[in-house]
mmCIF file of the N, C-alpha and C atoms, coordinates in Angstrom:
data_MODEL
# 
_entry.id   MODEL 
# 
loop_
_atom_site.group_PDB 
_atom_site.id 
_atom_site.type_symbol 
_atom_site.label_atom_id 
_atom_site.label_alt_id 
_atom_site.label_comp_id 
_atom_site.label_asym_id 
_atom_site.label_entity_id 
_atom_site.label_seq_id 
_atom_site.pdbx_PDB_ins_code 
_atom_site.Cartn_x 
_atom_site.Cartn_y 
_atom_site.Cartn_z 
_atom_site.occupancy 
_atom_site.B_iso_or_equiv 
_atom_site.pdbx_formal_charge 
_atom_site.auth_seq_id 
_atom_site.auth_comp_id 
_atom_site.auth_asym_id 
_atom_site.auth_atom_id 
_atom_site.pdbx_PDB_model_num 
ATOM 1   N N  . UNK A 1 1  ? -76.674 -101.188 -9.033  1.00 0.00 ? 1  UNK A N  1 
ATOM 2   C CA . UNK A 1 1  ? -76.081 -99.902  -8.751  1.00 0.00 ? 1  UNK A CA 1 
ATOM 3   C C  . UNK A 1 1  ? -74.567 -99.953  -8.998  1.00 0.00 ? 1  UNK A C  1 
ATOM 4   N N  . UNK A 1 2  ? -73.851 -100.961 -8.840  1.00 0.00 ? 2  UNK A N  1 
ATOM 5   C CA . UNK A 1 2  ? -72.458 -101.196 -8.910  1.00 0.00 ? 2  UNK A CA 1 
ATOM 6   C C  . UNK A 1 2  ? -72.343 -101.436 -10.157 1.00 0.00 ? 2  UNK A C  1 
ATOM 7   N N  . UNK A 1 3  ? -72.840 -102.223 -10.810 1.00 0.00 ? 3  UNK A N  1 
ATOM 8   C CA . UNK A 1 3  ? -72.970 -102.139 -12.225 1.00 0.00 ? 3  UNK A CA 1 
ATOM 9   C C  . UNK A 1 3  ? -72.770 -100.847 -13.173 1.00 0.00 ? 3  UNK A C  1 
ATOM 10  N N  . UNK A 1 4  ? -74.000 -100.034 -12.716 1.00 0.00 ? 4  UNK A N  1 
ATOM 11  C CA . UNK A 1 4  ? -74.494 -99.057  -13.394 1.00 0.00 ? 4  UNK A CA 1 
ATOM 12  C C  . UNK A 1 4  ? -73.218 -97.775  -13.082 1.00 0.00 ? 4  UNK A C  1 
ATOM 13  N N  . UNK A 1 5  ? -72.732 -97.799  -12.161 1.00 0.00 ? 5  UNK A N  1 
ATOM 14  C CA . UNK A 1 5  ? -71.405 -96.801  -11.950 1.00 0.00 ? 5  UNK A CA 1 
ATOM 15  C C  . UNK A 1 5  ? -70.876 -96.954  -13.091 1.00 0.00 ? 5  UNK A C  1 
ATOM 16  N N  . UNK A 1 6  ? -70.268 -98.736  -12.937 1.00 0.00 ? 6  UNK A N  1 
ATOM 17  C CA . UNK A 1 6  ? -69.126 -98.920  -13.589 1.00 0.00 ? 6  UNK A CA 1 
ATOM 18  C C  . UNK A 1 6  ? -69.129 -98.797  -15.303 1.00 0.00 ? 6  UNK A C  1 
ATOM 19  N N  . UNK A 1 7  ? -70.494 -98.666  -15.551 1.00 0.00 ? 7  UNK A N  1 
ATOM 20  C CA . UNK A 1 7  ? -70.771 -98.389  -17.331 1.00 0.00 ? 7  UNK A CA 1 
ATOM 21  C C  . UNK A 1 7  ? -70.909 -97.248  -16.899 1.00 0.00 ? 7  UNK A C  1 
ATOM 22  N N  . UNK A 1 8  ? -70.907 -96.315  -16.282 1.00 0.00 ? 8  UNK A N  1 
ATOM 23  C CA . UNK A 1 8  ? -70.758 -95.056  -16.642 1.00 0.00 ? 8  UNK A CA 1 
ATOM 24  C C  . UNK A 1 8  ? -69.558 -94.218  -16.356 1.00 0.00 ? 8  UNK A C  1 
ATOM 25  N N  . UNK A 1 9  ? -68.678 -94.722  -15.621 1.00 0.00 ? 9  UNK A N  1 
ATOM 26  C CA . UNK A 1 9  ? -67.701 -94.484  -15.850 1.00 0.00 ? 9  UNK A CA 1 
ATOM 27  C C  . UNK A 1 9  ? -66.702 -94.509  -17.241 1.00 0.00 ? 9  UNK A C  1 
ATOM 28  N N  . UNK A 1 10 ? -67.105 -95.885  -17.705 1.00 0.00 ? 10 UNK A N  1 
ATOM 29  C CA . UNK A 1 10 ? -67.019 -96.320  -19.506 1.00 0.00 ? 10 UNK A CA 1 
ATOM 30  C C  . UNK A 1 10 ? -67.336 -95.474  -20.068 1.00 0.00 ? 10 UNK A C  1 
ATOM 31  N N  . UNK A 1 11 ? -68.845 -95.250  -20.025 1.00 0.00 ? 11 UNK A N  1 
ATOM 32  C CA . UNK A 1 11 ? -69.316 -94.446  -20.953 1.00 0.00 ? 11 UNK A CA 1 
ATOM 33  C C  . UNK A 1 11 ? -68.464 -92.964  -21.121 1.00 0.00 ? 11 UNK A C  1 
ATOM 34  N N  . UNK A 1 12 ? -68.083 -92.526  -19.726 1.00 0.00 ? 12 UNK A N  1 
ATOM 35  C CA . UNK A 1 12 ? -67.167 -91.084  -19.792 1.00 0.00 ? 12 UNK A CA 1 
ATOM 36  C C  . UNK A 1 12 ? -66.036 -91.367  -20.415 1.00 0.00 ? 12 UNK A C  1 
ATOM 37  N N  . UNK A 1 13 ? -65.242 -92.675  -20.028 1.00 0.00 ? 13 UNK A N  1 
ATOM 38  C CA . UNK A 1 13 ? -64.237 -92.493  -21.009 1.00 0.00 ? 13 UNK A CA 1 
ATOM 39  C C  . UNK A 1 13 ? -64.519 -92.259  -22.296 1.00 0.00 ? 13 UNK A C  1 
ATOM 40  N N  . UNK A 1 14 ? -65.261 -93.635  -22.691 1.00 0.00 ? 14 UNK A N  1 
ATOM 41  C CA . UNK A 1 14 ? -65.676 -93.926  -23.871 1.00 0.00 ? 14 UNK A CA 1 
ATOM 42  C C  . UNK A 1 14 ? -66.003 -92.303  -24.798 1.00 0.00 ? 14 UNK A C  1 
ATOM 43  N N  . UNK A 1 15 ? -66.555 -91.760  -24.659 1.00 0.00 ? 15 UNK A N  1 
ATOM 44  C CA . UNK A 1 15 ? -66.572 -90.419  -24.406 1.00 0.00 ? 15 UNK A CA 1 
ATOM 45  C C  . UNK A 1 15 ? -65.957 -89.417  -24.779 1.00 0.00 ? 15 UNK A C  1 
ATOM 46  N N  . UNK A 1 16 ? -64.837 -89.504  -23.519 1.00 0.00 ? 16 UNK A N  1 
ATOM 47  C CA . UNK A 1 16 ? -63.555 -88.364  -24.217 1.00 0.00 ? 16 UNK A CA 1 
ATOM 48  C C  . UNK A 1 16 ? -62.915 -89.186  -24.977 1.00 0.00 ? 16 UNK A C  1 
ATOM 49  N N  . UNK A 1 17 ? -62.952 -90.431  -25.300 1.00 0.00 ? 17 UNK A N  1 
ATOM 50  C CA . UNK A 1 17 ? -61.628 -90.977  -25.715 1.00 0.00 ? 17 UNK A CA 1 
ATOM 51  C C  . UNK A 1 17 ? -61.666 -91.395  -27.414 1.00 0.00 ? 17 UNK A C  1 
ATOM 52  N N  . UNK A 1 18 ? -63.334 -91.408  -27.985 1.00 0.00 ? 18 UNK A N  1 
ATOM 53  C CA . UNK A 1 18 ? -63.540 -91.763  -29.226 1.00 0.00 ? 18 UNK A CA 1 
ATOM 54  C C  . UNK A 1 18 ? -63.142 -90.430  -30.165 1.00 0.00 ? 18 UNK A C  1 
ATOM 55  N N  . UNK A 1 19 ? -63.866 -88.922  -29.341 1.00 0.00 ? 19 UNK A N  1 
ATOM 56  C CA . UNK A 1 19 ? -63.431 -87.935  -30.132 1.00 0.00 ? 19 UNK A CA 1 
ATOM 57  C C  . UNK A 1 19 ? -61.707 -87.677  -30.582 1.00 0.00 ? 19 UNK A C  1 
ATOM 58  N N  . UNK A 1 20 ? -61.175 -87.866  -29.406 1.00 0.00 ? 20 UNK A N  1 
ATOM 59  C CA . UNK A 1 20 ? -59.475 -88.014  -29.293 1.00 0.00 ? 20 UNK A CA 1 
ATOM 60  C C  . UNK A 1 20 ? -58.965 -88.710  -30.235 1.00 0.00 ? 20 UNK A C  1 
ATOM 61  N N  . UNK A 1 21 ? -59.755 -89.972  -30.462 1.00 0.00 ? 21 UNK A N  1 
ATOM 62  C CA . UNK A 1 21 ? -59.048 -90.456  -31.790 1.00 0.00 ? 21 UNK A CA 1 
ATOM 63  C C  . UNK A 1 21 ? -58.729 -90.146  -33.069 1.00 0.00 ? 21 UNK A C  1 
ATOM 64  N N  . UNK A 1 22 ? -60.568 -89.140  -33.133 1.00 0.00 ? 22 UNK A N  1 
ATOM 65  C CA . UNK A 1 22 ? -60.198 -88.773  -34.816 1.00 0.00 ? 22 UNK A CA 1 
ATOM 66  C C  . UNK A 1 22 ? -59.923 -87.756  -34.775 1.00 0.00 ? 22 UNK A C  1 
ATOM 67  N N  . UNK A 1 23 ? -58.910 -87.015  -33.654 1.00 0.00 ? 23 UNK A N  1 
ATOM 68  C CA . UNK A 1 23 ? -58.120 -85.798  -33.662 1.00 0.00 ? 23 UNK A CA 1 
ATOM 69  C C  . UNK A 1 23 ? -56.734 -86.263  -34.138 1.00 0.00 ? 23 UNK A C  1 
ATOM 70  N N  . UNK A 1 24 ? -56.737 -87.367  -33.720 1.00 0.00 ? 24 UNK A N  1 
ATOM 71  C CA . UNK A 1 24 ? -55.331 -88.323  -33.461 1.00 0.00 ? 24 UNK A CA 1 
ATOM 72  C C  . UNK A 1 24 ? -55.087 -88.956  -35.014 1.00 0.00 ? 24 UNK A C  1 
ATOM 73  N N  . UNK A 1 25 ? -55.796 -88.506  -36.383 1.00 0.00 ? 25 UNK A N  1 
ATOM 74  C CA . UNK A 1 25 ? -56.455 -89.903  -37.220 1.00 0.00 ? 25 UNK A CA 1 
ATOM 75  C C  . UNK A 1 25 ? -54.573 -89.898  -38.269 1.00 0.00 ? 25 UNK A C  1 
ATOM 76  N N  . UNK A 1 26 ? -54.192 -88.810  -38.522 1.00 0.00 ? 26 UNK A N  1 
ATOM 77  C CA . UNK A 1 26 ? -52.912 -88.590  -39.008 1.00 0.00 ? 26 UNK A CA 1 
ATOM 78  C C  . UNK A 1 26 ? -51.474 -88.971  -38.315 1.00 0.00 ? 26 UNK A C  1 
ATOM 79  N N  . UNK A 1 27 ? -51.379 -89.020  -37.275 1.00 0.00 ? 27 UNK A N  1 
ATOM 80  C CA . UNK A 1 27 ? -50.109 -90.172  -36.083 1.00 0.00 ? 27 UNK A CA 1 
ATOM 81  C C  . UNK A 1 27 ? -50.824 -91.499  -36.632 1.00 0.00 ? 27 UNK A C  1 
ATOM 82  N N  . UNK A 1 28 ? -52.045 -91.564  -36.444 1.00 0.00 ? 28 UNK A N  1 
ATOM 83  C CA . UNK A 1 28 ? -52.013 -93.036  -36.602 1.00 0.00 ? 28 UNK A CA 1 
ATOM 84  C C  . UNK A 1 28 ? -52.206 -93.914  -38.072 1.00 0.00 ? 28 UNK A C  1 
ATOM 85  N N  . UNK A 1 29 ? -52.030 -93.167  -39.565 1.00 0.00 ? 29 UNK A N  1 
ATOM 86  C CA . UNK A 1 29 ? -51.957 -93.558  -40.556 1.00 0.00 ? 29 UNK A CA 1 
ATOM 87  C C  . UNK A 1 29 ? -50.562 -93.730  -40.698 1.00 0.00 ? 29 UNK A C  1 
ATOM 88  N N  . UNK A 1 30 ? -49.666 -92.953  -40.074 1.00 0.00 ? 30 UNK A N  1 
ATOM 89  C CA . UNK A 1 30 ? -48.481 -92.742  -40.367 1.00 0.00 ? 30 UNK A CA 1 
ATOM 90  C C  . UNK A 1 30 ? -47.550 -93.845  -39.479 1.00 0.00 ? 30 UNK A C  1 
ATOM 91  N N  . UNK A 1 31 ? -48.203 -94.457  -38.518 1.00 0.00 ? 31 UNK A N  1 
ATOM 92  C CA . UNK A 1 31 ? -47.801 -95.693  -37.753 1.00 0.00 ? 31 UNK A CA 1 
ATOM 93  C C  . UNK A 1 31 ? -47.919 -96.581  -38.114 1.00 0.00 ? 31 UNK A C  1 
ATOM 94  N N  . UNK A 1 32 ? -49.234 -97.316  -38.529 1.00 0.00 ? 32 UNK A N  1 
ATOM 95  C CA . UNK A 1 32 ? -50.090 -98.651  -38.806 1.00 0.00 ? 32 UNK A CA 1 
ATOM 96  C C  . UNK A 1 32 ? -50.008 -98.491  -40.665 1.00 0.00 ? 32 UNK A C  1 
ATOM 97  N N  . UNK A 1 33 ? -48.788 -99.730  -41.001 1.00 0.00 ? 33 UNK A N  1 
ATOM 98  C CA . UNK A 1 33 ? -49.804 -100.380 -42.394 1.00 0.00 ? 33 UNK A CA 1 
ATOM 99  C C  . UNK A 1 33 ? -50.445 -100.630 -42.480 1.00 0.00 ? 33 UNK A C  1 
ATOM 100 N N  . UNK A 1 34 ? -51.530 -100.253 -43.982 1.00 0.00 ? 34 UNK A N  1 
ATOM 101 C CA . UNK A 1 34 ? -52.280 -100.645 -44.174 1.00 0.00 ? 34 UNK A CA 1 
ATOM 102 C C  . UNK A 1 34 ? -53.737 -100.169 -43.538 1.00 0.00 ? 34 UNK A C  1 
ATOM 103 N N  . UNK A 1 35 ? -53.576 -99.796  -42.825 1.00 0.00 ? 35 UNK A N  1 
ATOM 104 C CA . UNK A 1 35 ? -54.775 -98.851  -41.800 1.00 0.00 ? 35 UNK A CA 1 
ATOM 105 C C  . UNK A 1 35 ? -55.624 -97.717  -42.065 1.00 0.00 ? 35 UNK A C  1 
ATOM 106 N N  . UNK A 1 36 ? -56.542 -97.160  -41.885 1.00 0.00 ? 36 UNK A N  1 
ATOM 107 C CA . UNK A 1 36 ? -56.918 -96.022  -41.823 1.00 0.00 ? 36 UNK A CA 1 
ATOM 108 C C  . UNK A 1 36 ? -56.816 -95.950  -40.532 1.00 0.00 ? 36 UNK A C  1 
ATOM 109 N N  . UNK A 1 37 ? -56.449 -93.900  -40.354 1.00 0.00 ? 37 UNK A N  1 
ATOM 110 C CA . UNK A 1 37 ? -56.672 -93.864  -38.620 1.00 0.00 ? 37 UNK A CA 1 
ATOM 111 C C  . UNK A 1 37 ? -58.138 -93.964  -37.977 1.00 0.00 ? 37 UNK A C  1 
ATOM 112 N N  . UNK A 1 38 ? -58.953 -93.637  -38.946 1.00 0.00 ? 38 UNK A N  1 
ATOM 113 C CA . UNK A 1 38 ? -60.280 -93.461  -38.711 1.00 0.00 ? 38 UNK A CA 1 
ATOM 114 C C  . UNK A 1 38 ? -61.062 -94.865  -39.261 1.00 0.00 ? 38 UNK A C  1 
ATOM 115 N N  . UNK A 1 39 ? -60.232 -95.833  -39.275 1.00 0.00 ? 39 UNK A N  1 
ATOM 116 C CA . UNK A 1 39 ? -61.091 -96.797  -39.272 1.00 0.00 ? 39 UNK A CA 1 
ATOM 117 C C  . UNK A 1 39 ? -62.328 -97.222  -39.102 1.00 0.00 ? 39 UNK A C  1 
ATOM 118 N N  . UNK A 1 40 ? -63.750 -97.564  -38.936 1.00 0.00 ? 40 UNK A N  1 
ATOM 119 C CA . UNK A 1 40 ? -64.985 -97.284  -37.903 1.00 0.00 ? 40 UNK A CA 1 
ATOM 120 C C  . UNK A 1 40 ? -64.909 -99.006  -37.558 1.00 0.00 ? 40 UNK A C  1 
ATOM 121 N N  . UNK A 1 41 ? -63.927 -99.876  -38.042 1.00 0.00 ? 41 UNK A N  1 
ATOM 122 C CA . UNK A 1 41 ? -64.384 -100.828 -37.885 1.00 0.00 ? 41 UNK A CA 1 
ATOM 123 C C  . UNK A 1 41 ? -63.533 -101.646 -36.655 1.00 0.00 ? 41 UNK A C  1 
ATOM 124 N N  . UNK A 1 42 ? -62.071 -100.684 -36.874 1.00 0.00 ? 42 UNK A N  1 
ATOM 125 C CA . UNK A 1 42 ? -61.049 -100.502 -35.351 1.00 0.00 ? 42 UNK A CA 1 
ATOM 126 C C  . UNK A 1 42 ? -61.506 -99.954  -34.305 1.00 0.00 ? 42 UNK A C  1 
ATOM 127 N N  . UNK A 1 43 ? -62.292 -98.820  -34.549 1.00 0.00 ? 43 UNK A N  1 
ATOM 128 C CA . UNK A 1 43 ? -62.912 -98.033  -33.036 1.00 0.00 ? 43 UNK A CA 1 
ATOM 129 C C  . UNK A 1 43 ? -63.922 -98.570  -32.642 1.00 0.00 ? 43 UNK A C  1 
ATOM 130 N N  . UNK A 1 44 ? -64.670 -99.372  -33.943 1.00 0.00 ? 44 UNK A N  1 
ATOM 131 C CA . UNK A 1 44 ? -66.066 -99.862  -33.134 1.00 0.00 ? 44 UNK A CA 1 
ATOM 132 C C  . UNK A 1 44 ? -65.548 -101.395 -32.080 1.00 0.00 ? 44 UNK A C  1 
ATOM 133 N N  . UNK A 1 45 ? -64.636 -102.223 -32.678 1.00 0.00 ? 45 UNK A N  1 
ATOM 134 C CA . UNK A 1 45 ? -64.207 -103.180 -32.163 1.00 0.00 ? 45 UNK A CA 1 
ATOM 135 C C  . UNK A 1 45 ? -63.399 -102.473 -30.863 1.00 0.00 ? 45 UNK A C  1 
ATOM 136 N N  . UNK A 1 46 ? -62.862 -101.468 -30.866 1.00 0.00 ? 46 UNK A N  1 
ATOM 137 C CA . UNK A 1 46 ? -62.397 -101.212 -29.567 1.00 0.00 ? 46 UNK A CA 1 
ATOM 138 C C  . UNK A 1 46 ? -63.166 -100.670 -28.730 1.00 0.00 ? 46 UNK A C  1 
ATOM 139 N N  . UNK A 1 47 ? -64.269 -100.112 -28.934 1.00 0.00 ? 47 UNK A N  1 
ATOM 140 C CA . UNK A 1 47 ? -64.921 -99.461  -28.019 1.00 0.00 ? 47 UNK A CA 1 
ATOM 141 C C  . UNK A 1 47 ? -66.248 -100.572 -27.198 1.00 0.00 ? 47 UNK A C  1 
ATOM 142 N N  . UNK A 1 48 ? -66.058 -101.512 -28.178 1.00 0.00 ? 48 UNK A N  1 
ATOM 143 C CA . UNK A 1 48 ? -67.042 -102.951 -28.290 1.00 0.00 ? 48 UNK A CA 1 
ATOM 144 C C  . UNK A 1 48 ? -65.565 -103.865 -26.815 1.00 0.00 ? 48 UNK A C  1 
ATOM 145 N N  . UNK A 1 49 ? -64.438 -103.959 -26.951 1.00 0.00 ? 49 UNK A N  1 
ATOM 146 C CA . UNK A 1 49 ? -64.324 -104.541 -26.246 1.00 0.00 ? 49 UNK A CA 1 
ATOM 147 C C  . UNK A 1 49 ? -63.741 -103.915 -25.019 1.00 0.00 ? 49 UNK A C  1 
ATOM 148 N N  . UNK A 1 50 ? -63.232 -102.455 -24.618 1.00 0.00 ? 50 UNK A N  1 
ATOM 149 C CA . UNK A 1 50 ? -63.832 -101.485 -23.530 1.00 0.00 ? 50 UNK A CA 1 
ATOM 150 C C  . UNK A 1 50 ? -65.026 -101.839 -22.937 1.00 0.00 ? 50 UNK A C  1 
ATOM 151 N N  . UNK A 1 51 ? -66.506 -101.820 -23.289 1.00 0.00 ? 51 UNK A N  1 
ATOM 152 C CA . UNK A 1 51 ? -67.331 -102.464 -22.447 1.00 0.00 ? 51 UNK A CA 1 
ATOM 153 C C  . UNK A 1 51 ? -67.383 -103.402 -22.542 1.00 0.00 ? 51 UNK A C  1 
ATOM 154 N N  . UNK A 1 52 ? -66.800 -104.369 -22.988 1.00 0.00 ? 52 UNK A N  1 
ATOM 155 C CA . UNK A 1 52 ? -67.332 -106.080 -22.576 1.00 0.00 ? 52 UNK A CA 1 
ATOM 156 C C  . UNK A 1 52 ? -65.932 -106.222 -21.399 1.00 0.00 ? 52 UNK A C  1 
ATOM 157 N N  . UNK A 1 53 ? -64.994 -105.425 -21.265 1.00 0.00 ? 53 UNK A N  1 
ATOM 158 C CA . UNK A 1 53 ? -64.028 -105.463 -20.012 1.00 0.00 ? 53 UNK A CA 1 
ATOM 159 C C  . UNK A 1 53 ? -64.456 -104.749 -18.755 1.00 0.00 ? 53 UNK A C  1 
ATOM 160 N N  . UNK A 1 54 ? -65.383 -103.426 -19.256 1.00 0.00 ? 54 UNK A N  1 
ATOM 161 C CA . UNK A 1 54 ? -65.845 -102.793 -17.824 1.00 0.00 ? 54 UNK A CA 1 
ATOM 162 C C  . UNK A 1 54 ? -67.212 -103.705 -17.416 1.00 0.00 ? 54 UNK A C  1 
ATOM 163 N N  . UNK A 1 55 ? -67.810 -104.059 -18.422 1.00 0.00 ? 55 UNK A N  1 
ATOM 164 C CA . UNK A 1 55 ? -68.943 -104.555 -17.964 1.00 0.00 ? 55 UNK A CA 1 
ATOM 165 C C  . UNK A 1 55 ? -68.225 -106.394 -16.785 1.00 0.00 ? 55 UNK A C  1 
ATOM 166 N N  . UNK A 1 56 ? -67.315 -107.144 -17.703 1.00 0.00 ? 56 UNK A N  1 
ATOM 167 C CA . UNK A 1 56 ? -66.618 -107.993 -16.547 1.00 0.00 ? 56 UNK A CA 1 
ATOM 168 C C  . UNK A 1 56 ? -66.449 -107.742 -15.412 1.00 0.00 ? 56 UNK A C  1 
ATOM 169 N N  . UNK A 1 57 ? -65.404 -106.588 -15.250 1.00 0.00 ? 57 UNK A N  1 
ATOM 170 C CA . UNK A 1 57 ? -64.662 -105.806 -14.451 1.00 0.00 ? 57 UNK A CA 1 
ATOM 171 C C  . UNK A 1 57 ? -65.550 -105.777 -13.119 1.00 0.00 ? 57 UNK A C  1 
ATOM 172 N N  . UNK A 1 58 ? -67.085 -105.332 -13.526 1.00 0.00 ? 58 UNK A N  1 
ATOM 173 C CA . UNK A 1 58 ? -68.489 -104.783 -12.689 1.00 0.00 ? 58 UNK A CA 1 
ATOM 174 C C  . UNK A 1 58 ? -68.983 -105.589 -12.534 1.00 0.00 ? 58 UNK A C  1 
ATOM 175 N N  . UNK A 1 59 ? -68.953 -107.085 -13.029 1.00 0.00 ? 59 UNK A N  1 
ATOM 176 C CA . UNK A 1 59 ? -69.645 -108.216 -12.773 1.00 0.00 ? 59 UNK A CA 1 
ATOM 177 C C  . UNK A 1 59 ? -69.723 -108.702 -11.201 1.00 0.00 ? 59 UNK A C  1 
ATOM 178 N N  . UNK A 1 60 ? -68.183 -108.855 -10.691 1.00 0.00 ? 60 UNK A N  1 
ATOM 179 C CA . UNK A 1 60 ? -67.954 -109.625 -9.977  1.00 0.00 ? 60 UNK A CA 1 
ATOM 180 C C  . UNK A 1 60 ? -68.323 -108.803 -8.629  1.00 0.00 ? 60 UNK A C  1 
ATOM 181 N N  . UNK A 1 61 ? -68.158 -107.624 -8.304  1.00 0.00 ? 61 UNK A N  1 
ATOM 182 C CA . UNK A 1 61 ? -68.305 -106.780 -7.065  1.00 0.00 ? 61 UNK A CA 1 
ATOM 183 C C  . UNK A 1 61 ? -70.283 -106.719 -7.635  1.00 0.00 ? 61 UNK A C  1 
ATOM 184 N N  . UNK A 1 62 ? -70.901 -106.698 -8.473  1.00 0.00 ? 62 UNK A N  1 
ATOM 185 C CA . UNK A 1 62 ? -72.115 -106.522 -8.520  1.00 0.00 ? 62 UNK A CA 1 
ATOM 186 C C  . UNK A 1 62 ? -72.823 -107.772 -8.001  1.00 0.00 ? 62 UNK A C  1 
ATOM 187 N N  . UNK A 1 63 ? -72.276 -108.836 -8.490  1.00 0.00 ? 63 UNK A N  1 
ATOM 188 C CA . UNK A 1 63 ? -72.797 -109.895 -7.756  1.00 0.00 ? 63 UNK A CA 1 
ATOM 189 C C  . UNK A 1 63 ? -72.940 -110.405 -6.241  1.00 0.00 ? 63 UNK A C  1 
ATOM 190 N N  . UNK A 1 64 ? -71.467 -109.830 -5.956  1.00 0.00 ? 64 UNK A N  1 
ATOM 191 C CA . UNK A 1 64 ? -71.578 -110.321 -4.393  1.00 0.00 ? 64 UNK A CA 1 
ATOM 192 C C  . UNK A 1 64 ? -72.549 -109.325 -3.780  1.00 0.00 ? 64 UNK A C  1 
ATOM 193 N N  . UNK A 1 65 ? -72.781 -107.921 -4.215  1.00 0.00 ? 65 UNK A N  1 
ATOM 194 C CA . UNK A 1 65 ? -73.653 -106.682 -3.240  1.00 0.00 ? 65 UNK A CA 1 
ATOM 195 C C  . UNK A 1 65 ? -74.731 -107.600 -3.715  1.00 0.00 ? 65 UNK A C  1 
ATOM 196 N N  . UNK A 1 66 ? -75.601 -108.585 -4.906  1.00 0.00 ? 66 UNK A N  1 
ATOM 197 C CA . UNK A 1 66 ? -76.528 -108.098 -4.801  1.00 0.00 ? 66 UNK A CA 1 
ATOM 198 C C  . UNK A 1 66 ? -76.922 -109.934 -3.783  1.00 0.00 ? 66 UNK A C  1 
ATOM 199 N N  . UNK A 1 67 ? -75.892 -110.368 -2.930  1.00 0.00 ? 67 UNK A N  1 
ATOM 200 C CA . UNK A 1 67 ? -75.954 -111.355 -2.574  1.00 0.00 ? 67 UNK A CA 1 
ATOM 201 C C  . UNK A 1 67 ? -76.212 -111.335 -1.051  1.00 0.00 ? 67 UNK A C  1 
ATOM 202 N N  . UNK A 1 68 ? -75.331 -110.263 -0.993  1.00 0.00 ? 68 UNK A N  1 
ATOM 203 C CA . UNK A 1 68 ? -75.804 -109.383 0.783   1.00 0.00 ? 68 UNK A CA 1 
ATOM 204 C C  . UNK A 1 68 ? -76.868 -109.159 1.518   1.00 0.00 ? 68 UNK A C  1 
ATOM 205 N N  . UNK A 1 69 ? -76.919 -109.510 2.575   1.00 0.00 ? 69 UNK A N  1 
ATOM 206 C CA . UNK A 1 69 ? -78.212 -108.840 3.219   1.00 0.00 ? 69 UNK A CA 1 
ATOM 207 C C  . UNK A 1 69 ? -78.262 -107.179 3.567   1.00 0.00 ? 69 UNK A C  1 
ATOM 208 N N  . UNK A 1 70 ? -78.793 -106.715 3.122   1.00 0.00 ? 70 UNK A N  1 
ATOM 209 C CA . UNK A 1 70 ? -79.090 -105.266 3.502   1.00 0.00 ? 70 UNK A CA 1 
ATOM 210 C C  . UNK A 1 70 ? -79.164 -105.234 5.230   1.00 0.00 ? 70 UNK A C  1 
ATOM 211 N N  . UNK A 1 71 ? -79.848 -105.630 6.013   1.00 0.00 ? 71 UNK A N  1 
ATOM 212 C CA . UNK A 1 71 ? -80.052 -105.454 7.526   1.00 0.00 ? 71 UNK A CA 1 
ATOM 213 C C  . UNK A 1 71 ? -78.471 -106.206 8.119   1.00 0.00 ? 71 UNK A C  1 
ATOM 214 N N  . UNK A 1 72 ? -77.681 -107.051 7.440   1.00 0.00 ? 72 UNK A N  1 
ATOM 215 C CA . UNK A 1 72 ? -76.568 -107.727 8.007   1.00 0.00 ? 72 UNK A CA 1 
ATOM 216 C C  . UNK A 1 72 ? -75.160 -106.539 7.938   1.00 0.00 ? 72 UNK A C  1 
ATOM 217 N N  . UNK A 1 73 ? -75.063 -105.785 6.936   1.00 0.00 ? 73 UNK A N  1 
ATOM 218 C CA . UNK A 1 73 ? -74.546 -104.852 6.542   1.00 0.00 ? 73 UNK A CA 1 
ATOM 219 C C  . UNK A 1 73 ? -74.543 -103.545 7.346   1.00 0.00 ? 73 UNK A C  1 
ATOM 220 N N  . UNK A 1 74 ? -76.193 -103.176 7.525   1.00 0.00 ? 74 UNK A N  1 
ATOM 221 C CA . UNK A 1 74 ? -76.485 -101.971 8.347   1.00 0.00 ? 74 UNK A CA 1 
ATOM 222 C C  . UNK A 1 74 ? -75.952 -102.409 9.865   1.00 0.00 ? 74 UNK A C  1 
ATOM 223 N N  . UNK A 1 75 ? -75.735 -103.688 10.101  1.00 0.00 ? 75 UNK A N  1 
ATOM 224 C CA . UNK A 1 75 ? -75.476 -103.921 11.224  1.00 0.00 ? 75 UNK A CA 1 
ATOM 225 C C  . UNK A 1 75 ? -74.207 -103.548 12.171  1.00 0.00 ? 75 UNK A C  1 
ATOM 226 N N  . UNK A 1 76 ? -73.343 -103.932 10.779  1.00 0.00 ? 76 UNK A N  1 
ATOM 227 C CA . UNK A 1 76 ? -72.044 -104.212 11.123  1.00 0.00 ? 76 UNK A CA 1 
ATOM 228 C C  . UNK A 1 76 ? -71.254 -102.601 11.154  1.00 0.00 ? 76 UNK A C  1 
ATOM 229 N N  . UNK A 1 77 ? -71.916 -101.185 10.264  1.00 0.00 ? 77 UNK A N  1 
ATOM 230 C CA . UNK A 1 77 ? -71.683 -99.892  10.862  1.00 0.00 ? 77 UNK A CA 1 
ATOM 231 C C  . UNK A 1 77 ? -71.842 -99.694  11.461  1.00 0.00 ? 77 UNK A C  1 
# 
């Protein structure tokens, strides 16, 4: 469940933030040598390492919930 938030939170960015780019594709030819703004091989690598950071990010709080006792927890509210 902690997991699954946290890729979907990604996924929303991920989301608004891929269309934004190729609105964006002319600032960013005009910045970067050598570049296209619309690269597919820059956005896929960035959007590739966006989730391999949220999915980290979600690792560590997913592990400890799923390490918990449920009745030790209910206890302690």
């Amino acid at each position: 469940m902690v997991l699954r938030t946290t890729l979907c939170l990604a996924a929303v960015g991920l989301a608004l933030g891929v269309p934004l780019v190729w609105f964006a594709t002319r600032y960013v030819e005009t910045q970067l040598f050598g570049l296209r703004g619309g690269d597919p091989v820059s956005i896929a690598s960035a959007v590739l390492l966006l989730l391999a950071v949220a999915v980290a990010s979600g690792a560590w709080p997913a592990w400890r919930a799923s390490r918990l006792d449920p009745m030790v927890s209910l206890r302690q509210e």
